[in-house]
C-alpha positions, -999 to 999 in steps of 0.1 A, spaced: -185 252 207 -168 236 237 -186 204 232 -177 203 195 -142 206 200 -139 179 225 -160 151 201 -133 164 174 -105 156 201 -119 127 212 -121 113 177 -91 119 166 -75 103 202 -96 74 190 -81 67 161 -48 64 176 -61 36 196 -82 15 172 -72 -17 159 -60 -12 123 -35 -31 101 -29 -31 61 -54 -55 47 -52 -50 2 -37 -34 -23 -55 -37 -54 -35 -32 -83 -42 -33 -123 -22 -56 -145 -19 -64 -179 -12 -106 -181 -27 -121 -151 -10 -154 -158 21 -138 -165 18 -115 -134 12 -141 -109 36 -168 -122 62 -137 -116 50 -132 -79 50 -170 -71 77 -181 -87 103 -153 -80 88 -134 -55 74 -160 -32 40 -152 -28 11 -178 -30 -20 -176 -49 -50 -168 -20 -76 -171 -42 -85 -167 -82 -122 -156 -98 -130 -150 -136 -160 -128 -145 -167 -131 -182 -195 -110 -186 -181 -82 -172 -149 -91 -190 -123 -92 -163 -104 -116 -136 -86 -111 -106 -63 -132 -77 -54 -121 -49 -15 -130 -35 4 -126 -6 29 -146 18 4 -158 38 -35 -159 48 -58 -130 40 -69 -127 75 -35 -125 91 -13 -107 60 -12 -79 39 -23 -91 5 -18 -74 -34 -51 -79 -53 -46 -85 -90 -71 -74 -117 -70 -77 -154 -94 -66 -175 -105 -82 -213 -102 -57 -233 -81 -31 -251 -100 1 -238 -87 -10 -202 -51 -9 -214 -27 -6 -182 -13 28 -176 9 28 -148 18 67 -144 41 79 -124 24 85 -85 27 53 -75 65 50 -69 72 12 -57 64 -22 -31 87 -35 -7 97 -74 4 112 -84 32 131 -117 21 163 -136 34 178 -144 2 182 -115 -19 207 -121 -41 191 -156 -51 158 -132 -58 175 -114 -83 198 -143 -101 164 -162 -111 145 -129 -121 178 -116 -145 177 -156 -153 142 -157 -167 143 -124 -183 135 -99 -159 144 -64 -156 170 -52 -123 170 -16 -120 193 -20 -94 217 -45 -85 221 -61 -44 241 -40 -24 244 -14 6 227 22 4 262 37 8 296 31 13 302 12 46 261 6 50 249 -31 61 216 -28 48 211 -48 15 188 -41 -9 180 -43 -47 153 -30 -74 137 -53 -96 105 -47 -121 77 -73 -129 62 -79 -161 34 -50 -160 68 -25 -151 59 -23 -114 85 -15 -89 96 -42 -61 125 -29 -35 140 -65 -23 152 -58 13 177 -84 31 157 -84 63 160 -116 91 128 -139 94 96 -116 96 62 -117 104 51 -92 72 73 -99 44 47 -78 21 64 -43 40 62 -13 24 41 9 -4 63 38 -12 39 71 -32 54 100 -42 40 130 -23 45 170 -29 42 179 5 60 155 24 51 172 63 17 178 48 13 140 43 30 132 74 5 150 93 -23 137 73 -15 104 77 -8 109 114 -38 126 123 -67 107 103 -51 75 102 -34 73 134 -1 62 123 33 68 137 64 79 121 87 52 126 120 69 117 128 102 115 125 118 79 157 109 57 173 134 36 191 120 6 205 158 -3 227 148 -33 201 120 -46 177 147 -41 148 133 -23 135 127 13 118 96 30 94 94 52 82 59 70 47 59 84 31 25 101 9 5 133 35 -1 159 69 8 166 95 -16 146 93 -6 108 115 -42 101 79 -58 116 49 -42 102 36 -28 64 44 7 60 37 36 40 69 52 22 64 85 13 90 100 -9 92 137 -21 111 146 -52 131 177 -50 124 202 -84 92 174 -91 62 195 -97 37 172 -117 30 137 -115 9 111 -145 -20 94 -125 -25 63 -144 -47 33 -133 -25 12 -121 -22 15 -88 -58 16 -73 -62 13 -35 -50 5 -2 -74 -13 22 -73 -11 65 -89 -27 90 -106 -7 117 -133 -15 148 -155 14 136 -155 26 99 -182 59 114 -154 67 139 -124 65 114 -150 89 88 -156 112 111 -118 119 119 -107 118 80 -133 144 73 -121 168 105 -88 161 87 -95 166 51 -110 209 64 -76 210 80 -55 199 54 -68 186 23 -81 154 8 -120 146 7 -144 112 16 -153 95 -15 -176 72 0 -194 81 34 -195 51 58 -218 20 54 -224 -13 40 -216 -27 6 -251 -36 -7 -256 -75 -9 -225 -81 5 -229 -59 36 -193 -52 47 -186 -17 63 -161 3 45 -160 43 40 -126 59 14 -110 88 10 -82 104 -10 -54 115 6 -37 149 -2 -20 138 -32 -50 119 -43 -40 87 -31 -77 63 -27 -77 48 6 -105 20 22 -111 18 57 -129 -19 61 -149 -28 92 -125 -53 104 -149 -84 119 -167 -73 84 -136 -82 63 -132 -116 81 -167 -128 80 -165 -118 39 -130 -144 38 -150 -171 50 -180 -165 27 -150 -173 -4 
């Protein structure tokens, strides 16, 4: 029993120390065109790559502010046909960019047509940091944040949770991420934020926003929002501490660790607590696949 407990500990002290960052986030979408002149011509991004699979009737591209193997990337799929219609529920709350010029962000999205939810401007009276809410064509969320130069533009995935210390916890403990600011209580707005990442400067890194809703009991899943992909040194390792998680507090492995057949990349996945699907990608793996493309 002794000797049980200290693999579980040593697993889980593992995971603090492995090499992870956010790799992908796959994503449905309705136009493809549409969606990636959007994200290149107003958002930035470039496109990383582009295939077309007509017998199995859809296409994807994969965009981002830089190359796959150095920056977290949004992977775009679009399916041919009407029973695949895009349903984007409501789990999936919004992305986050960095960028230096927000306000010029928004004037060539409202001049093109696009939708601001909410205009540039401070989170309160007397606040200095900027930021605005803008949709894309498929009704995605974007939060533009006025941020200096920085390495990850691509920053945040924000999901609405039911149990925010539950998730915090969760993500903590199987994932090995750190809170990066304390919780934030927006009492009158009423909701609370949490900000979960790799490292210690959330203005730096991708992070995981999780927001609870006060009064919010049900969500719509939708299939929109797919997955989040994340490196690690040892997918077997990073299964074994998800699945001493998941008895502890919810959640379940989807796929045990192991190869893709034919391709042969490592990966094992997992849903979260609140049924969020996350990858865990052998990381050398993921860059020998990149240079296969």
């Amino acid at each position: 029993m002794e000797a049980r407990t200290a693999l579980h500990e040593d697993v889980l002290e593992w995971v603090k120390k492995d090499s992870r960052r956010f790799l992908r986030v796959n994503i449905k979408v309705d136009d493809l065109d549409y969606t990636i002149k959007f994200y290149t011509e107003f958002l930035g991004m470039k496109v990383l790559s582009r295939k077309h699979f007509p017998e199995e009737k859809y296409s994807n591209a994969v965009v981002g502010f830089g190359p796959q193997e150095t920056h977290f990337v949004i992977g775009l799929t679009s399916h041919h046909n009407e029973a695949d219609k895009l349903e984007l529920g409501t789990t999936f709350n919004h992305f986050g960019i960095a960028t230096q010029d927000i306000y010029n962000i928004v004037e060539k999205i409202r001049a093109n047509g696009g939708v601001i939810t909410r205009e540039p401007g401070p989170i309160a009276t007397g606040g200095t940091s900027i930021f605005a809410f803008v949709k894309d064509p498929n009704g995605y969320t974007f939060e533009l944040l006025q941020r200096p130069p920085t390495p990850e533009p691509l920053c945040q995935i924000c999901l609405n949770v039911f149990d925010m210390d539950r998730s915090i916890e969760f993500y903590s403990k199987s994932l090995g991420m750190n809170l990066l600011l304390p919780k934030f209580n927006a009492t009158e707005e009423q909701y609370t934020l949490a900000m979960l990442g790799y490292g210690s400067n959330f203005t730096e890194t991708t992070i995981i926003e999780l927001k609870y809703n006060y009064n919010v009991t049900q969500y719509t899943r939708g299939n929109g929002y797919a997955q989040v992909a994340i490196g690690t040194n040892d997918v077997y390792k990073s299964a074994a501490a998800v699945e001493l998680v998941t008895k502890e507090l919810g959640g379940k492995i989807i796929r045990p660790p192991g190869p893709i057949p034919k391709i042969k990349t490592k990966i094992t996945a997992f849903l979260d607590t609140d049924g969020f699907q996350t990858v865990l990608v052998d990381n050398q793996d993921y860059l020998k696949e990149l240079k296969k493309q």
